[in-house]
BAFI-3210 file (N, C-alpha, C; in Angstrom, 3 decimals, decimal comma, padded with zeros to 6 digits):
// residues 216
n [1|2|3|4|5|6|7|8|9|10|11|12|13|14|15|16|17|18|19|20|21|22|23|24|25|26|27|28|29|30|31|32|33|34|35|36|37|38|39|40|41|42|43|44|45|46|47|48|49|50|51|52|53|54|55|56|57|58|59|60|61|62|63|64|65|66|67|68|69|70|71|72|73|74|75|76|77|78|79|80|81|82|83|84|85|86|87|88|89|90|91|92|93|94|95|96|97|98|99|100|101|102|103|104|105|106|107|108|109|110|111|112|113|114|115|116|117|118|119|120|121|122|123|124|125|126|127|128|129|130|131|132|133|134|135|136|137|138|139|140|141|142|143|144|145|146|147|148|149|150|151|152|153|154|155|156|157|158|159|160|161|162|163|164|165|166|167|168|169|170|171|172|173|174|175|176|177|178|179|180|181|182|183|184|185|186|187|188|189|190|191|192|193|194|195|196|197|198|199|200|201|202|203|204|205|206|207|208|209|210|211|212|213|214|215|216]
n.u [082,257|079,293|077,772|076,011|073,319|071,935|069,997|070,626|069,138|071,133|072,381|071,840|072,749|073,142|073,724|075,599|074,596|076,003|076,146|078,696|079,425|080,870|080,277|079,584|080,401|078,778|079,466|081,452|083,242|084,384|085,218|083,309|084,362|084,741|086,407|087,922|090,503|092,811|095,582|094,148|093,985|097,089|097,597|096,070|097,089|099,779|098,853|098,663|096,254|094,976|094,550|093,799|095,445|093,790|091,331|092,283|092,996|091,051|089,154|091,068|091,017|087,995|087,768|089,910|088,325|086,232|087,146|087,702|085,456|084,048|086,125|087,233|088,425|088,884|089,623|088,228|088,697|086,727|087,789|089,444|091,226|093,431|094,101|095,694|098,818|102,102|102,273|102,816|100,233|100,478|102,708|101,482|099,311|100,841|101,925|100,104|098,750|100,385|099,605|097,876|098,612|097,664|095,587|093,754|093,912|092,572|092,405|090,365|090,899|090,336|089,651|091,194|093,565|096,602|099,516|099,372|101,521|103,330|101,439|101,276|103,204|104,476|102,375|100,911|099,276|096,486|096,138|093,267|091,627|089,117|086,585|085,421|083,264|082,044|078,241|078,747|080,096|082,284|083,668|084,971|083,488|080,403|079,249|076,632|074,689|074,828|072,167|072,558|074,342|075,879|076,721|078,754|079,536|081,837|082,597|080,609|079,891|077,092|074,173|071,460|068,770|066,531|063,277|062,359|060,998|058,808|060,339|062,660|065,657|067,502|070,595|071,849|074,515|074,123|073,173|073,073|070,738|069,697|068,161|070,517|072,365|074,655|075,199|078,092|078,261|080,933|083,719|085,541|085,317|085,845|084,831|082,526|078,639|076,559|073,873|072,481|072,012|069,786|067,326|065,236|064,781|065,456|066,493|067,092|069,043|069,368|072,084|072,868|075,346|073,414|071,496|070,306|068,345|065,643|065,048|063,472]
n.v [090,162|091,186|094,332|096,608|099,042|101,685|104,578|106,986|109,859|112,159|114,105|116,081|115,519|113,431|109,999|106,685|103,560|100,392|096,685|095,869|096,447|099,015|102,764|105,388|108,849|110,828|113,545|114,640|112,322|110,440|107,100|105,571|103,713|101,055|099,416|097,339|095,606|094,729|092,382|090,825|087,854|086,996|087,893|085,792|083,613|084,108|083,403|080,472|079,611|078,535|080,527|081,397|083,676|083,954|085,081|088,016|088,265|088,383|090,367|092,883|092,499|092,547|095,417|096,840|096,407|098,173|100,063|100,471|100,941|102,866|105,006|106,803|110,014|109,922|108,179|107,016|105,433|104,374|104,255|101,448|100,520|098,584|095,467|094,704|094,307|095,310|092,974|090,695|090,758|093,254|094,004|092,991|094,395|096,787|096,414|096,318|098,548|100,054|100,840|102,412|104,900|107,726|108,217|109,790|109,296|108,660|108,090|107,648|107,286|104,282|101,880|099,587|100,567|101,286|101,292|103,992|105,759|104,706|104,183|107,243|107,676|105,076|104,017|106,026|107,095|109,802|110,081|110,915|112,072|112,451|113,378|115,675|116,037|118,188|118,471|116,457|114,375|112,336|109,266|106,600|105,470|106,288|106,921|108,532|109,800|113,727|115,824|117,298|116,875|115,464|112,053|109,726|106,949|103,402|100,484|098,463|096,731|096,267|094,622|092,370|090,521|088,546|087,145|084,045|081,683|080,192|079,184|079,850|081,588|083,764|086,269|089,308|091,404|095,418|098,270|100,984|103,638|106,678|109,447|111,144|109,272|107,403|104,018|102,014|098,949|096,316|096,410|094,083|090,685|088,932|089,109|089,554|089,479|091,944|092,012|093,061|095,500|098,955|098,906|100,261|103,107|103,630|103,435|100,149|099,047|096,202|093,670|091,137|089,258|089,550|091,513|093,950|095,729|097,661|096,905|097,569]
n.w [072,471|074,093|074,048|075,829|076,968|078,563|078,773|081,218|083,807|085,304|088,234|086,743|084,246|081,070|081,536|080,241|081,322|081,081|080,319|080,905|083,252|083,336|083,338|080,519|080,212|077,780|077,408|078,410|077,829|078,846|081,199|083,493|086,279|089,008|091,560|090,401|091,139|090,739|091,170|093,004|092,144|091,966|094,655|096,191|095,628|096,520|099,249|099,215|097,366|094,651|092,432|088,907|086,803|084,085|084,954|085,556|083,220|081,270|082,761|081,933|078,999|078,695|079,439|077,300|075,090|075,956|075,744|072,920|071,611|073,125|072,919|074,885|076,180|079,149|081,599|084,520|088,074|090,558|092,940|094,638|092,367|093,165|094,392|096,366|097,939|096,010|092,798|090,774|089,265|088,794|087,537|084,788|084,531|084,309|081,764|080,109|080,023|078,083|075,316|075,851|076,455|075,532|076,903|079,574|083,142|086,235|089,560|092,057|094,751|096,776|099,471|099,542|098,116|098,795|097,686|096,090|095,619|093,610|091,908|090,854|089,604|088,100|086,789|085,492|086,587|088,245|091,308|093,636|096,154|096,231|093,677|091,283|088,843|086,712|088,271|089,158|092,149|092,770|094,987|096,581|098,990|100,199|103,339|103,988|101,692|100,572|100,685|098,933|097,058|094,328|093,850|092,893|093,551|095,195|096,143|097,606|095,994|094,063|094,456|093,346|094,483|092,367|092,347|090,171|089,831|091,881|094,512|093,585|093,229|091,707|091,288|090,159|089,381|089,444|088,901|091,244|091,780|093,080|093,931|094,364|094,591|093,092|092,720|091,459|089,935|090,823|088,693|088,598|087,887|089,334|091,936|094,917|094,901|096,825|097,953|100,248|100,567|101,120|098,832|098,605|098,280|095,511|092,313|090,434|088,303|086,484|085,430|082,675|080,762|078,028|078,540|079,745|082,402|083,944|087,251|089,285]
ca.u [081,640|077,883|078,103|074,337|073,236|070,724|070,526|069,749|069,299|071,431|072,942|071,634|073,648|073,303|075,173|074,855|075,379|076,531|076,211|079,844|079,832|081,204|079,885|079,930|079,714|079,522|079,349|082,558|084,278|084,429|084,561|083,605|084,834|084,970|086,855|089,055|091,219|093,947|096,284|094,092|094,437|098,599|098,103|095,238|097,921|100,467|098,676|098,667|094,895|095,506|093,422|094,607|095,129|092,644|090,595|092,507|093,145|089,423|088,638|091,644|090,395|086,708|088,615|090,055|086,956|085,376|088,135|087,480|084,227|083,679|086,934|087,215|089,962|089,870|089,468|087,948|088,195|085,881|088,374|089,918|091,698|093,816|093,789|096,710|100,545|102,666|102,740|102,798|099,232|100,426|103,447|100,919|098,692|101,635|102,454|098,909|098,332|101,420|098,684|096,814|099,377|097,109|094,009|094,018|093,673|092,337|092,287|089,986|091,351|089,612|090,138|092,361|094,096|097,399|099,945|099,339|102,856|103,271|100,100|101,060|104,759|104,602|101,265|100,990|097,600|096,233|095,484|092,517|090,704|087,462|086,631|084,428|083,170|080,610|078,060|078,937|081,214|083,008|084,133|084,628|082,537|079,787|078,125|075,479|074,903|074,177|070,912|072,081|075,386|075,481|077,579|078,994|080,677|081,588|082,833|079,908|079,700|075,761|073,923|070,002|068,400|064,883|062,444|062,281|059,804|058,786|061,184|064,061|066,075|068,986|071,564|072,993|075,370|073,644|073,796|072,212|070,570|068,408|068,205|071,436|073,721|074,667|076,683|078,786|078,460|082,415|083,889|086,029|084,354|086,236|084,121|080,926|077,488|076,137|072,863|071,777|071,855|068,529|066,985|063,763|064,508|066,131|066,222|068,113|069,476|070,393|072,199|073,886|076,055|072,656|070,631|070,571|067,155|065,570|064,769|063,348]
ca.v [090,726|092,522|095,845|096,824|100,279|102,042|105,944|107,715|110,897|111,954|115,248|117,226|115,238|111,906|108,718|105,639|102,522|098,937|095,526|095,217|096,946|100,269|103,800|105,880|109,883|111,169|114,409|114,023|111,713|109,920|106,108|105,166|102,540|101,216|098,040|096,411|094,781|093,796|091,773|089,768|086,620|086,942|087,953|084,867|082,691|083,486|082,470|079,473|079,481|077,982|081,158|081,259|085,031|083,869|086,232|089,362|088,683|088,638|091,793|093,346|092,330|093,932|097,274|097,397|096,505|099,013|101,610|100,712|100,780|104,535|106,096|107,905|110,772|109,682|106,572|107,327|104,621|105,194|102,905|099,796|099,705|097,825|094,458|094,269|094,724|094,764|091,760|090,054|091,175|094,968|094,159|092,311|095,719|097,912|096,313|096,840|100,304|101,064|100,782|103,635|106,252|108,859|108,034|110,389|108,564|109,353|106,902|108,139|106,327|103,341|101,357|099,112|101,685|101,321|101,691|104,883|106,498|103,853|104,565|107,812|107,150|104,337|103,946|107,396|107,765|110,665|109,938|111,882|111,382|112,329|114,313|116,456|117,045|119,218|118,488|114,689|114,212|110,986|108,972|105,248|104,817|106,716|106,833|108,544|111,176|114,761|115,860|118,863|116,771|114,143|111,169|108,443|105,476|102,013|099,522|097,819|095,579|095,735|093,260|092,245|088,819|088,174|085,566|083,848|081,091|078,887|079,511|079,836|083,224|084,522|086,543|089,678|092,628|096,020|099,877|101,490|104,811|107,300|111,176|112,090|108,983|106,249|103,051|101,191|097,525|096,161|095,980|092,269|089,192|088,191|089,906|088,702|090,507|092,286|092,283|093,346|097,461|099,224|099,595|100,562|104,327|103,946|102,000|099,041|098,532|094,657|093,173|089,758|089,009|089,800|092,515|095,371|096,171|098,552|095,563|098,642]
ca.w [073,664|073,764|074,817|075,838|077,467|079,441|079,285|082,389|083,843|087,138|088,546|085,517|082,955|080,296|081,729|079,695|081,997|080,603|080,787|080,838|084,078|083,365|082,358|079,710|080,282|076,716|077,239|079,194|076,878|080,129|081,383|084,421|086,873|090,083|092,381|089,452|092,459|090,451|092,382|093,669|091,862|092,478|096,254|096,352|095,216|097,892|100,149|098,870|097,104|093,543|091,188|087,088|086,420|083,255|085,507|085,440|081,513|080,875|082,531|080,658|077,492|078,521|079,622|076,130|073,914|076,260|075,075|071,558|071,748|073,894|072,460|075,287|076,406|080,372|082,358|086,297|088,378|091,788|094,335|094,577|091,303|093,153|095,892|098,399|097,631|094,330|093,119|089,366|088,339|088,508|086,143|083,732|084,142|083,345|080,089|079,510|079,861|077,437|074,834|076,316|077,148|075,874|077,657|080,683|083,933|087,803|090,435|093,447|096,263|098,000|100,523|098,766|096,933|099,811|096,646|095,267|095,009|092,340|090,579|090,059|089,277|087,192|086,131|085,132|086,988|088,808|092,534|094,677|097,302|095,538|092,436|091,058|087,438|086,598|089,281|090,307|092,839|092,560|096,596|096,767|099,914|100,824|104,363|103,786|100,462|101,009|099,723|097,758|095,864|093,625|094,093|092,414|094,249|094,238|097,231|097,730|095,304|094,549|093,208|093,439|093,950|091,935|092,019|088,623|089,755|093,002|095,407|092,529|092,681|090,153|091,806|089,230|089,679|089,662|089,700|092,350|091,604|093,390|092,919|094,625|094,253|092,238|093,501|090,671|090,143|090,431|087,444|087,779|087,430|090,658|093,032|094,872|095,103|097,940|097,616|101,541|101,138|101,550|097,372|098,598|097,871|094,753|091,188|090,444|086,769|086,520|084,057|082,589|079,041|076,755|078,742|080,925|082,382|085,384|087,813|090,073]
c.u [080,475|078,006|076,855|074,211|071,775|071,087|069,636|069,976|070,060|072,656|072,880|072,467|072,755|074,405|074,369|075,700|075,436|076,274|077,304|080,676|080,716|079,900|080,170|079,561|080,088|079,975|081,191|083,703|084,770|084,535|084,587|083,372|085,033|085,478|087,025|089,400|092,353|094,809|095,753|094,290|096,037|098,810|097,175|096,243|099,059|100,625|097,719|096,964|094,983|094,189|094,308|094,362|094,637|091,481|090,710|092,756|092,171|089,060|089,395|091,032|088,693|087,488|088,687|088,849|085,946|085,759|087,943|086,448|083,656|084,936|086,958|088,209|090,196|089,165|088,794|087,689|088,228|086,509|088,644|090,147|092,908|093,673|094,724|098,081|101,131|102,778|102,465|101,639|099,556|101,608|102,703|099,876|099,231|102,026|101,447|098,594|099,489|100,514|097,667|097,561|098,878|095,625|094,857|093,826|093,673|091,538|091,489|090,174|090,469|090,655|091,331|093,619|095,318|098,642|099,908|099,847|103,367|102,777|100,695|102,396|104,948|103,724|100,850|099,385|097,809|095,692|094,907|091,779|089,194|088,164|085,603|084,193|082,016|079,743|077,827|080,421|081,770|083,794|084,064|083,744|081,746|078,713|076,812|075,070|074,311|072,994|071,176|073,478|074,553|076,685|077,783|079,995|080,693|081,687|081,957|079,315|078,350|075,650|072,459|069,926|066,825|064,298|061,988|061,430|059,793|059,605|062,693|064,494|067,350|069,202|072,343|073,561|074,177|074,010|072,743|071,597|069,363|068,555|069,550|072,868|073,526|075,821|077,247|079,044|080,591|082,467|084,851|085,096|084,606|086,009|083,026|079,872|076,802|074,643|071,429|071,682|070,185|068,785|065,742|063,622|065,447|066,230|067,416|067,727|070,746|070,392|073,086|074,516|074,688|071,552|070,625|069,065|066,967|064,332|063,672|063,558]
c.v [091,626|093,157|096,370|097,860|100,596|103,339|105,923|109,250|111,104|113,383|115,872|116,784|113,279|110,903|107,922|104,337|100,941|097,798|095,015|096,512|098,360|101,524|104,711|107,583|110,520|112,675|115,275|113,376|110,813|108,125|106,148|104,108|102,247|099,347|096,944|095,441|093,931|093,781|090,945|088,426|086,544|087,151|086,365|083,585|082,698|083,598|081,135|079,191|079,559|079,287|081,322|083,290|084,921|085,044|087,731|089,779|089,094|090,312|092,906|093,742|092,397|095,110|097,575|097,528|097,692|100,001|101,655|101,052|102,601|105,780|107,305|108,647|111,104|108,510|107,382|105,882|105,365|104,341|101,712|099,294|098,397|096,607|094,596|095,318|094,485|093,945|091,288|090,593|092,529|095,389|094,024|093,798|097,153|097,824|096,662|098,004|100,847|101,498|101,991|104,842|107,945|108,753|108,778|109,420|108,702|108,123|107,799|107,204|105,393|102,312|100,184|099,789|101,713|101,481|103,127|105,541|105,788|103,745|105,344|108,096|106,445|104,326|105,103|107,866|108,920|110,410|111,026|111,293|111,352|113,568|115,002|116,930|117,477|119,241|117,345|114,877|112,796|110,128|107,608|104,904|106,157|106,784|107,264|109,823|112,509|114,977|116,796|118,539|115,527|113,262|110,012|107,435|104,050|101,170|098,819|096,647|094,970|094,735|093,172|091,132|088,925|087,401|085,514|083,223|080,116|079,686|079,780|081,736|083,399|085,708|087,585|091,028|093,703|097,326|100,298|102,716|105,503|108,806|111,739|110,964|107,597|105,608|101,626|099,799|097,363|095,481|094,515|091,796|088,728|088,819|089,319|090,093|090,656|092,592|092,754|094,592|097,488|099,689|099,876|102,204|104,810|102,846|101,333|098,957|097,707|094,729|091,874|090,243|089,431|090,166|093,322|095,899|096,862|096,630|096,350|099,911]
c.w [073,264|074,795|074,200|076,938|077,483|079,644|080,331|082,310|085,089|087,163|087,055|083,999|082,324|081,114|080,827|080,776|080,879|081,023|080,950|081,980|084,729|082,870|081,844|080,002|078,689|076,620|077,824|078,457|077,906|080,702|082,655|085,173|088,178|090,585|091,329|090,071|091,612|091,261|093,039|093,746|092,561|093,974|097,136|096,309|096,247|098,827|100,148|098,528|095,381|092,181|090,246|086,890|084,831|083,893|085,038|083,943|080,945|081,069|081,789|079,084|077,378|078,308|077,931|075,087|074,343|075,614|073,617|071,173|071,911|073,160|073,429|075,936|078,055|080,874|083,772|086,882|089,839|092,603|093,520|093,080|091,824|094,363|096,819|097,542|096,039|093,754|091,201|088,228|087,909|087,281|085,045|083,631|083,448|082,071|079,364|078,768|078,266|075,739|074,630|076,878|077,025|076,510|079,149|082,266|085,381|088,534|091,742|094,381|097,116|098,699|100,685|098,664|098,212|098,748|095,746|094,612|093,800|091,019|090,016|089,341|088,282|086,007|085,208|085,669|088,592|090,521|093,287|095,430|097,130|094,263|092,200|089,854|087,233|088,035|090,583|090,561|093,281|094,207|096,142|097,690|100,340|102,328|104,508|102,619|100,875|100,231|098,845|096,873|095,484|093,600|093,491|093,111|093,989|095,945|097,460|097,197|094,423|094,001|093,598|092,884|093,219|091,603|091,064|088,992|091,414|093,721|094,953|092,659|091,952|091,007|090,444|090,114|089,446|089,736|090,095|092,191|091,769|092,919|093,817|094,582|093,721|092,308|092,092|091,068|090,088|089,138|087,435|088,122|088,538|091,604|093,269|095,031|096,499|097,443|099,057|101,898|100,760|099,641|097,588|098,022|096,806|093,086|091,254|089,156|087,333|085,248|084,143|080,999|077,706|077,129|080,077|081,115|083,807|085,777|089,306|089,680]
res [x|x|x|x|x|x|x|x|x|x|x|x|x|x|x|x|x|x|x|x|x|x|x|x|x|x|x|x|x|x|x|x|x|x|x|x|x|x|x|x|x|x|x|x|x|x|x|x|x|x|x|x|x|x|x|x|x|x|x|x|x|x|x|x|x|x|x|x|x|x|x|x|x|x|x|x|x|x|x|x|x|x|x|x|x|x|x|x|x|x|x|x|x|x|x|x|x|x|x|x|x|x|x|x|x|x|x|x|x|x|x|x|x|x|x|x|x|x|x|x|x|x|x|x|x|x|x|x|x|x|x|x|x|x|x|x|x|x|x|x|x|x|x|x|x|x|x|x|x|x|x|x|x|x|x|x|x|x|x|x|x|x|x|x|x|x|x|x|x|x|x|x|x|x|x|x|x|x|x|x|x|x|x|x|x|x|x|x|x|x|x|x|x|x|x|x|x|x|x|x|x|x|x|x|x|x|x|x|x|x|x|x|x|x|x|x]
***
């Protein structure tokens, strides 16, 4: 796996973002994450819609190379670590984690996120409704950002289309980022791209498997 980065600047601190859909706060020791949705393959399945949890293994086996990779001493995911109800993928996530028992871990609640007493029970993760470190404040969905915080979220899914040639366009994931908030591409693979929010007042860093560039 290539693991390719883009520093920025945002609420007075270093992030480094990824082509492998997470980011890195170093200063922090930090990763962060947003709309995992495990479960979905296993809740896709019954109702009766034939998906191979080959899906949820994959992004697994990012997660970890990410962890080997960043070495870092907490996880944040911004919403929707998980998809629906309990169901097969969340056993196959708990055997996971046992791996990572000292990695710290804080789930900010999205809209998904209907499980939580579980999370923080089993899983051993931290559930909030938002967070706050230093001077980014962490929400899965934002309506509209204040002008005097800084915000990091996810739900949306971005993504940005751009014309390669003729009438030909390419379709990638995306993080969204203006001067007060910044919207996290989803981190599975089994997610689609939204690519219909307003980026006129804000950059767009796209990326694929072998580059990460400001596309905006």
């Amino acid at each position: 796996m290539n693991i390719l980065t883009e520093e920025i600047q945002f609420g007075g601190t270093s992030l480094t973002l990824t082509n492998q859909r997470v980011i890195y706060w170093k200063s922090e020791e930090t990763l962060i994450m947003s709309d995992v949705h495990i479960g979905k393959t296993a809740h896709f399945r019954q109702h009766g819609i034939a998906i191979s949890d080959s899906v949820l293994h994959k992004d697994l086996k990012r997660l970890a190379a990410l962890i080997d990779y960043f070495s870092p001493k907490k996880l944040v995911v911004v919403g929707d670590l998980f998809h629906a109800e309990y169901n097969s993928n969340i056993t196959v996530f708990k055997e996971w984690l046992t791996d990572y028992t000292e990695l710290e871990k804080i789930l900010v609640k999205g809209n998904h996120d209907r499980i939580h007493s579980l999370v923080s029970e089993d899983l051993n993760f931290t559930v909030v409704n938002e967070l706050k470190i230093q001077n980014i404040t962490f929400k899965h969905d934002v309506d509209h950002a204040d002008a005097n915080e800084f915000i990091i979220s996810g739900h949306i899914h971005p993504g940005v289309k751009l014309k390669i040639r003729g009438k030909q366009y390419l379709k990638l994931p995306c993080y969204y980022v203006n001067h007060t908030e910044l919207i996290l591409p989803a981190f599975s693979l089994f997610t689609g791209l939204n690519t219909n929010f307003d980026i006129e007042k804000g950059n767009i860093f796209a990326f694929e498997d072998e580059i990460i560039f400001k596309a905006k």
